[in-house]
Each structure stands twice: as C-alpha cells, then as structure tokens.
C-alpha angles and dihedrals in degrees: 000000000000084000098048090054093055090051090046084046090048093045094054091045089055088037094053087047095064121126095205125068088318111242108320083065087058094045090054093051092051118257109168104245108173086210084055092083096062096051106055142120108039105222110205113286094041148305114328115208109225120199117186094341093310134109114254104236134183142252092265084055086252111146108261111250129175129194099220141051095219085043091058094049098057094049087043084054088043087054092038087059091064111120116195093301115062097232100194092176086069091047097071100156090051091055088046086053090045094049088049100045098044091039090203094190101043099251131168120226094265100053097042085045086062098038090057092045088056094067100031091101085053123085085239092098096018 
C-alpha cells in the first residue's frame, strides 16, 4: 500500500508539472489514474468525493463539495493513502476543506482568507 501512495505521489507531482493544462487536461484525455474513481461527476455547486459508494461528508454532517476537478483528486489520494486506521492529521487538504466548508467560528471569506496566509510559511499547511 505504502508503494502504491508514493506512485500516486509521483504521479500527481509529473501530472502538476505539466505544461500543458496541468492535470485536469490528462484525466480528460484518459490516463489511467487508480484515485480518479472516487472524485467524478461535479453536482451543481462543485466536485463530490465518493468512498465506497458513498458521499464524503464532513464533520457538520454537510455534504463535501469541492470547486475544482484537480482540488477533489488530491483529497480523494489523500483519502486513497489511508491504510486500516483514518489518520486525519496526514489528510491536510481535507481538514482544510472541512474547516472552510463547515466555517466553526462564523467567518466571513476574507477573514478566514487571512487567517489561512498567515500560516502558509509554516509546515502547518505544507
């Protein structure tokens, strides 16, 4: 399993150097990407993360929505990586979903915009 994350790792890093399109513009055009199968299918209002036929859904119980295609696969590898235990301190783009989409503490976008610059030197986000 521990192999299969670093390809996938591997495979994301190649895909997001691409000159050309970045990795939405590879998935449509086919590449077989095993993460691709959980993160399909935008509704209206974004891209959905489905695990084990079932929508992703945070920790408010709101249904898991994401704005972008190449935003949902790399929550749906972080999710992939996941061994018998769920580590949610390794899946930092799905808290930070989870923290935007819930929105705990009432703030508007720009606050929680600047809340989330001031950490980004830190390995918080990284």
């Amino acid at each position: 399993m521990w192999r299969r994350c670093l390809c996938l790792r591997d495979r994301w890093r190649r895909l997001l150097n691409q000159p050309s399109g970045g990795p939405t513009a590879i998935v449509r055009t086919g590449a077989n990407i095993p993460s691709l199968s959980r993160a399909y299918a935008p509704p209206a209002g974004g891209f959905e993360i489905n695990l084990d036929h079932r929508k992703l859904k945070t920790p408010q119980a709101k249904l898991f929505t994401v704005p972008s295609e190449a935003l949902a696969i790399a929550v749906a590898t972080e999710w992939d990586c996941q061994q018998d235990t769920i580590k949610f301190y390794t899946m930092h783009l799905t808290t930070l979903c989870n923290t935007s989409l819930d929105n705990p503490t009432q703030r508007n976008k720009d606050q929680l915009i600047r809340a989330a610059v001031k950490f980004l030197d830190t390995d918080t986000i990284w």
